[in-house]
FINU-456065 format. One record per residue: x, y, z of N, C-alpha, C in turn. Coordinates in steps of 0.001 Angstrom, whole numbers, padded with zeros to 6 digits, always signed. Example, Ala and Ser with C-alpha at 12.3 -4.5 7.8 and 13.67 -1.06 7.14 Angstrom:
+013190-005690+007800+012300-004500+007800+013200-003300+007800;+012850-002250+007080+013670-001060+007140+012900+000030+007870;
END
This chain:
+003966-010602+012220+004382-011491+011143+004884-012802+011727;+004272-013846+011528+004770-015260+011778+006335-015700+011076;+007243-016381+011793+008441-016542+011307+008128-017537+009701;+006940-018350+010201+007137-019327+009356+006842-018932+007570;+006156-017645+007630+005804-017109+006896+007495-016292+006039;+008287-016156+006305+009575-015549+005781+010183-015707+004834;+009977-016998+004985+010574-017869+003192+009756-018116+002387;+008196-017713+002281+007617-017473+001237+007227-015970+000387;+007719-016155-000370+008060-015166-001392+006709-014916-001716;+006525-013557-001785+004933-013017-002269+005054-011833-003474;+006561-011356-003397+006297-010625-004406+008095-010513-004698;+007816-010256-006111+010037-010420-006159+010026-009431-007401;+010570-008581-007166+010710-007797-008531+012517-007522-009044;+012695-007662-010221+014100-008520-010376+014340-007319-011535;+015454-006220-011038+016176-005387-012018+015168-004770-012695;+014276-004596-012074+013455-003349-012791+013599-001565-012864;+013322-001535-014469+013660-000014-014437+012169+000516-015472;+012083+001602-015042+010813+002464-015930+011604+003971-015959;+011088+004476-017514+011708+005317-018171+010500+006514-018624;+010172+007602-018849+008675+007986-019741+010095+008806-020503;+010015+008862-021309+010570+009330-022410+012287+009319-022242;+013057+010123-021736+014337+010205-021392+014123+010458-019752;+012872+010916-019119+012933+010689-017616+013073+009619-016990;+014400+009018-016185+014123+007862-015689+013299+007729-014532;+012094+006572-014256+012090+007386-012916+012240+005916-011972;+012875+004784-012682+012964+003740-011346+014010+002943-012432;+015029+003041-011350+016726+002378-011626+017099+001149-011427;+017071-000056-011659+017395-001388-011515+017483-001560-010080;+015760-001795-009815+015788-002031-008534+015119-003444-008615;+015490-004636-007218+015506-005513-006859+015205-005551-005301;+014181-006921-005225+013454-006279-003950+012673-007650-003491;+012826-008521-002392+011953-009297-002365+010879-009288-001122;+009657-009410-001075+008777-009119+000037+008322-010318+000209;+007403-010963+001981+007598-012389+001893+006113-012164+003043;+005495-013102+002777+004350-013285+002832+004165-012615+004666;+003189-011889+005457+002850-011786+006430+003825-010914+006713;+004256-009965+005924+004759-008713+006274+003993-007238+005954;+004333-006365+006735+003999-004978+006392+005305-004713+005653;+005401-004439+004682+006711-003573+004157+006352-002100+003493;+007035-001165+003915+007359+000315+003843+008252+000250+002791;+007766+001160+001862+008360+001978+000749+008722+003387+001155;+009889+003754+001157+010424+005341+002180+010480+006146+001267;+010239+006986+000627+010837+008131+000276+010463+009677+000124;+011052+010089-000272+010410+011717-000725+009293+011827-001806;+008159+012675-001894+007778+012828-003339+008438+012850-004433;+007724+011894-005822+008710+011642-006711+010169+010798-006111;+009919+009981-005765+011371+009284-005734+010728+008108-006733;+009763+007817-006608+009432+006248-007403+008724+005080-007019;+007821+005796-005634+007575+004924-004725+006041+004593-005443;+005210+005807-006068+004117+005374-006804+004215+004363-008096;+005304+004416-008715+005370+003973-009972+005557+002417-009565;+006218+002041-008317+006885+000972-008415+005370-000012-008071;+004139+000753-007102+003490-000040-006865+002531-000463-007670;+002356+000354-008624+001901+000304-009978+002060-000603-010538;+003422-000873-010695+004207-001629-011443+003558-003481-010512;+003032-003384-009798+002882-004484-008592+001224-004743-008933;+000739-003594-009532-001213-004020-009670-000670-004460-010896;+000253-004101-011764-000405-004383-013181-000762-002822-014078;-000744-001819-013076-001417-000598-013851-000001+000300-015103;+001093-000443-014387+002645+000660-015184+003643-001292-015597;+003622-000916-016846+005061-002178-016981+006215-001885-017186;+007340-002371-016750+008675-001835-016528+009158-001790-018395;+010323-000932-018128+010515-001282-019799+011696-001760-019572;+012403-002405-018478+013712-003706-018374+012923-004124-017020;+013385-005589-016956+013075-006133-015362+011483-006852-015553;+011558-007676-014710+010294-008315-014236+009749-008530-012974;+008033-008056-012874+007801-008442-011231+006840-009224-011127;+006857-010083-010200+006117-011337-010024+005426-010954-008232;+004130-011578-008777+002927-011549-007566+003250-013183-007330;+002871-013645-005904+002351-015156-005898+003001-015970-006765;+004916-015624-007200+005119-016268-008005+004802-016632-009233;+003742-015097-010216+003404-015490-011238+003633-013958-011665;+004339-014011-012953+004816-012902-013923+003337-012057-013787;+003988-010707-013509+002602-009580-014089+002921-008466-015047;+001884-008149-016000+000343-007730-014994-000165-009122-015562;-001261-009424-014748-001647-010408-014848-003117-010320-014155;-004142-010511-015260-005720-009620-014641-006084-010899-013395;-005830-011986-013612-006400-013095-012451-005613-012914-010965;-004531-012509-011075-003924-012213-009445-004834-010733-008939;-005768-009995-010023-005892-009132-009374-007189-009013-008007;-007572-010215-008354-008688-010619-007039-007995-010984-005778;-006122-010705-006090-006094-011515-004614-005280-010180-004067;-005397-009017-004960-004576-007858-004271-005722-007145-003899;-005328-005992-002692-006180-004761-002874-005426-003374-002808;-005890-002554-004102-005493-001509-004173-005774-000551-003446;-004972+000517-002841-005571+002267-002573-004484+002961-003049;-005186+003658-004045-004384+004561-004567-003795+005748-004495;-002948+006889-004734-002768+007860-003507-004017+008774-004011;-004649+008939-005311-006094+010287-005609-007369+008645-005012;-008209+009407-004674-009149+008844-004384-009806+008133-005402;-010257+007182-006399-010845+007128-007136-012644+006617-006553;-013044+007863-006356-014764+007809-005759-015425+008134-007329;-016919+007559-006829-017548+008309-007415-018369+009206-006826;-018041+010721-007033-018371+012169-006155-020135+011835-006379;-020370+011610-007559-022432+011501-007077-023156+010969-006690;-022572+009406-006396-023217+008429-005485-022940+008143-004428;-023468+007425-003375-023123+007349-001776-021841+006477-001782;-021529+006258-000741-020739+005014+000474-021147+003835-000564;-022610+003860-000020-022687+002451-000220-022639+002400-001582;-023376+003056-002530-023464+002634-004124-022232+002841-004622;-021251+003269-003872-019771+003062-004245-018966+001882-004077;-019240+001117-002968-019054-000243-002869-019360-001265-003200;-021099-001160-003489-021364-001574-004770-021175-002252-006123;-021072-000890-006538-020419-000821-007911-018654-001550-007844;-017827-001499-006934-016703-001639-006426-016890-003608-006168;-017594-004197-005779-017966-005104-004876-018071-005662-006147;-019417-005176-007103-019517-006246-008135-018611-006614-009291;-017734-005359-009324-016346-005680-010097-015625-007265-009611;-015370-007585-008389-014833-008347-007930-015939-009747-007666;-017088-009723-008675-017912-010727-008025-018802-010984-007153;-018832-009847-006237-019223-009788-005043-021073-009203-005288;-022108-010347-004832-022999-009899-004769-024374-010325-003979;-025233-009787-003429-027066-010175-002769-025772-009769-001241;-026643-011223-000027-026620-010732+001072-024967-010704+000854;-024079-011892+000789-022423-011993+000633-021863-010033+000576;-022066-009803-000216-021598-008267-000317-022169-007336+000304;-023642-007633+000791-024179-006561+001860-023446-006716+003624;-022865-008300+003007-022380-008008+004629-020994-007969+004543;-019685-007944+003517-018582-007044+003315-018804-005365+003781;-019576-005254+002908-019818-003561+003235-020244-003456+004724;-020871-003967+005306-021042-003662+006733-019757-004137+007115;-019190-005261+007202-017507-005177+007810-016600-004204+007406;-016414-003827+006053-015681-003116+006044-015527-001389+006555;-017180-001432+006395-017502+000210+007069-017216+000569+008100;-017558-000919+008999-017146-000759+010658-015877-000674+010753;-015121-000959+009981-012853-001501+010162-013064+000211+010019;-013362+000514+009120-013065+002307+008869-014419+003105+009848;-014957+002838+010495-015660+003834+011347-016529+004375+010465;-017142+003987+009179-017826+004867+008702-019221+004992+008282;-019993+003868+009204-021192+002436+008982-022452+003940+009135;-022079+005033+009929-023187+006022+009934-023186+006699+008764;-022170+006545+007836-022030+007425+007001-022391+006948+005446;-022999+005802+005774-022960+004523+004504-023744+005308+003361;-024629+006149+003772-025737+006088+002819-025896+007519+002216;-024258+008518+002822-024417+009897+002603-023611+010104+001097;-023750+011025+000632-022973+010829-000844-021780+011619-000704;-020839+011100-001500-019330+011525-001433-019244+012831-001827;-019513+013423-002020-019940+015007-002074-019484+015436-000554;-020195+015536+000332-020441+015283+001590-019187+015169+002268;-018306+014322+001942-017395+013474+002607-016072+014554+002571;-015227+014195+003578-014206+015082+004133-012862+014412+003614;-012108+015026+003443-010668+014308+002625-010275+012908+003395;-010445+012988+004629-009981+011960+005367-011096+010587+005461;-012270+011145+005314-013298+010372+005209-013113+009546+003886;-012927+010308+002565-012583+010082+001158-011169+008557+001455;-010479+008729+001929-009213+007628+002158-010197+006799+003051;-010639+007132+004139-011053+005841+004364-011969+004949+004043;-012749+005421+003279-013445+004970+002497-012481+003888+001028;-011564+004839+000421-010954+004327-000057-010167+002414+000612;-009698+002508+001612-009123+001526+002248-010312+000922+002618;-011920+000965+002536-012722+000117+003008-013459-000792+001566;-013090+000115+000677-013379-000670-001148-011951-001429-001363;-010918-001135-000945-009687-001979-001137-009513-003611-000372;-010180-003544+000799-010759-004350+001621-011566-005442+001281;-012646-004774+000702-014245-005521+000375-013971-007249-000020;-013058-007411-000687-013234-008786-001607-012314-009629-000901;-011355-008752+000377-010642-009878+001696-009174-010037+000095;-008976-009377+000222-007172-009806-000414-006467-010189+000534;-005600-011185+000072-004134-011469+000610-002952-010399+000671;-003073-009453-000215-002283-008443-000160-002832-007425-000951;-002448-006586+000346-003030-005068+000265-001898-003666-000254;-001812-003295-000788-000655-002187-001834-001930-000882-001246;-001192-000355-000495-001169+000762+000046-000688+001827-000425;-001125+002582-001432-000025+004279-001748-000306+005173-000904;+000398+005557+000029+000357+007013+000951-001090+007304+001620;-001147+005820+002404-003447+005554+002859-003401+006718+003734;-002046+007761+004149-002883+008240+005734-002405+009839+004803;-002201+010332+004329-002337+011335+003620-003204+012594+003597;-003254+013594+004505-004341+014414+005009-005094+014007+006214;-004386+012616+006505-005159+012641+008019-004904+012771+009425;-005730+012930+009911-005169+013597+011521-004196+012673+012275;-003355+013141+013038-002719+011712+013736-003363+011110+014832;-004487+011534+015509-005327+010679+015704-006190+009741+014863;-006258+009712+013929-007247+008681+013250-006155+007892+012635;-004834+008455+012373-003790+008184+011580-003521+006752+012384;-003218+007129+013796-002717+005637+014675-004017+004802+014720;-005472+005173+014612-006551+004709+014656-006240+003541+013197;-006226+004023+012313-005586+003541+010528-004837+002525+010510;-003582+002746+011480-002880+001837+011717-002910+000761+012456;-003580+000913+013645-004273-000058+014499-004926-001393+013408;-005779-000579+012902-006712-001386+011716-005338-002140+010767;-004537-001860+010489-003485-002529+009550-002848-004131+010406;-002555-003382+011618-001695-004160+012070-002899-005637+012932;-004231-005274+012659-005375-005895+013293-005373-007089+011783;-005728-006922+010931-005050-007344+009794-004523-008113+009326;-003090-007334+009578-001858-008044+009380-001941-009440+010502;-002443-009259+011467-002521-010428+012563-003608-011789+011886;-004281-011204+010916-004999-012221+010726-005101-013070+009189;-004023-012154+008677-003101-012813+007482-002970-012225+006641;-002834-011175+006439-003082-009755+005367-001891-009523+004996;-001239-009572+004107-000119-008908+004144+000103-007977+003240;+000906-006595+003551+001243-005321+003091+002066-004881+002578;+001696-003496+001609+003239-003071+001010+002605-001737+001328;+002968-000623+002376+002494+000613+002209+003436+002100+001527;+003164+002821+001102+004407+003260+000531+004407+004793+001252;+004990+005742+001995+004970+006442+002971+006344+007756+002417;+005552+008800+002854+006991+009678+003060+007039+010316+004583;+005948+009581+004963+006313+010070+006815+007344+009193+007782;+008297+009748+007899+008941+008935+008658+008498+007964+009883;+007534+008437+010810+006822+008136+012100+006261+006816+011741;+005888+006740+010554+005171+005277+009592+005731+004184+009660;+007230+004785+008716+007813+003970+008272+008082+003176+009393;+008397+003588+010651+008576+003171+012028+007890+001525+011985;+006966+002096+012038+005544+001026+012204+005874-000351+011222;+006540-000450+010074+006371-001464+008961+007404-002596+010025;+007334-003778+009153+008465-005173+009309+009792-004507+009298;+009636-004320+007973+011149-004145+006907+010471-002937+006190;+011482-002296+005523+011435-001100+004389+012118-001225+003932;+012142-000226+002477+013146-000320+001129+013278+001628+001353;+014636+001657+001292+014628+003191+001562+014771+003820-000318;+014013+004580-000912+013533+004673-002221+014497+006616-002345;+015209+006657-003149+015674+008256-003685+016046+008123-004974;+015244+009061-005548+015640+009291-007261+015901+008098-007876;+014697+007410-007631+014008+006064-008307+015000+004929-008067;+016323+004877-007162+016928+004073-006836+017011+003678-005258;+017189+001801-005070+017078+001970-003488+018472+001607-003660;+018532+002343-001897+019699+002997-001216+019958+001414+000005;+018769+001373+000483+018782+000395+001680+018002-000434+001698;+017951-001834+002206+016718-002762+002785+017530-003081+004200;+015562-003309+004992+016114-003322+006313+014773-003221+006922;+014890-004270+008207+014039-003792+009555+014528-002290+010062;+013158-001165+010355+013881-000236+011205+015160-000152+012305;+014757-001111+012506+015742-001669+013970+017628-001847+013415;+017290-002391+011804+018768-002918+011609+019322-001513+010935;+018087-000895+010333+018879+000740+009135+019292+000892+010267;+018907+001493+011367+018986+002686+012581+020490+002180+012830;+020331+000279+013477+021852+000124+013730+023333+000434+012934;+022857-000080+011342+023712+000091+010546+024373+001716+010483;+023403+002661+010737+023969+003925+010399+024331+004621+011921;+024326+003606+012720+024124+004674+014102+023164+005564+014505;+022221+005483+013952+021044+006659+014090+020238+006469+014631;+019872+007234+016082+018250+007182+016279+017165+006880+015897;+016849+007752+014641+015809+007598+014001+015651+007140+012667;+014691+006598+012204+014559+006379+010341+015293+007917+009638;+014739+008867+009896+015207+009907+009235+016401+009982+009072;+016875+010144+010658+018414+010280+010344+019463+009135+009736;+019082+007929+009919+019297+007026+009137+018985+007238+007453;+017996+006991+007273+017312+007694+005281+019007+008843+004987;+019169+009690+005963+020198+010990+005640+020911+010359+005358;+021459+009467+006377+022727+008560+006560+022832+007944+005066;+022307+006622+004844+021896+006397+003607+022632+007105+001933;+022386+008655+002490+022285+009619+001203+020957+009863+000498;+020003+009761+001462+018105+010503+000635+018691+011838+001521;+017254+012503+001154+017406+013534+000963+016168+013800+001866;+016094+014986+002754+015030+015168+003819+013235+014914+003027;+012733+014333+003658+011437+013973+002976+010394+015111+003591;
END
């Protein structure tokens, strides 16, 4: 992350809360993320870490609070060419290939002739999966399924990429392979929000928001939670905090 990049604000979400009936599940939270960062969302399943990013495409609206992309109130369908989603279920289509999935994916966003035949070849290669272009998702292995996912999230080159739980069933070899690719990325102006309940991850981000029972507890570089609580690790820090083992 470039310093100069710090004081621009990319995403600000101001006292937001979401409710589904009498369940609350995100508590007047406030949060600002700034351009050419990775930022980590920490928590346990169900703390609020899906809803909130939701709340960031446009797909969930808060029912108090407001969040702003690029400085512009959402949801808002025109910022959505400059995000890219992965969601934590795969959304494939199981009967067509790789490619007629990107495709179909590609021309949503505009994308079309040689221009999009040669996205899909970049993006296949970022995910390792350029032999596999033409096999149908049927076929495809859970881990294959995500990366694929993160190579349609890709396709149209966003400025910011909203990550829900991308390494999820995958090996920790391909996992640091995943990450490599993020932080390759992030070097070339990408900037991130990934949302994680593995601690080892969270490691990896700028800054994180430590997320429990839809309220945050902490913001912080790993480096400053760890100091603040005395702790070795994110985990034991998150404890420190008051979350709850993830």
């Amino acid at each position: 992350m470039h310093v100069d990049d710090v004081h621009e604000k990319i995403v600000s979400i101001n006292q937001v809360s979401k409710a589904y009936g009498k369940q609350e599940v995100l508590s007047q939270i406030s949060l600002n993320i700034y351009k050419g960062e990775i930022f980590g969302l920490l928590g346990p399943s169900g703390a609020g870490k899906s809803t909130l990013v939701k709340m960031l495409t446009g797909l969930e609206v808060p029912n108090e609070g407001d969040t702003y992309l690029f400085q512009q109130k959402m949801p808002s369908l025109k910022l959505m060419e400059r995000i890219g989603y992965m969601a934590q279920s795969d959304a494939l289509y199981g009967e067509l290939t790789a490619k007629e999935n990107l495709e179909f994916f590609g021309a949503l966003f505009g994308l079309k002739g040689k221009a999009l035949q040669r996205r899909i070849d970049h993006v296949m290669s970022i995910v390792e999966l350029t032999e596999h272009l033409n096999k149908s998702i049927h076929h495809y292995s859970g881990g294959m399924k995500r990366r694929l996912s993160l190579a349609i999230a890709l396709l149209h080159e966003p400025e910011l990429l909203i990550l829900d739980e991308p390494t999820v069933g995958i090996d920790p070899v391909l996992r640091k392979r995943i990450w490599d690719t993020f932080y390759e990325l992030n070097d070339k102006g990408t900037s991130m929000i990934v949302t994680t309940h593995v601690m080892g991850e969270a490691e990896k981000c700028h800054r994180l928001a430590l997320i429990r029972d839809g309220g945050l507890i902490a913001v912080g570089t790993p480096e400053q939670l760890k100091a603040q609580t005395h702790s070795s690790s994110i985990e034991e820090a998150f404890l420190a905090y008051g979350g709850v083992k993830a």
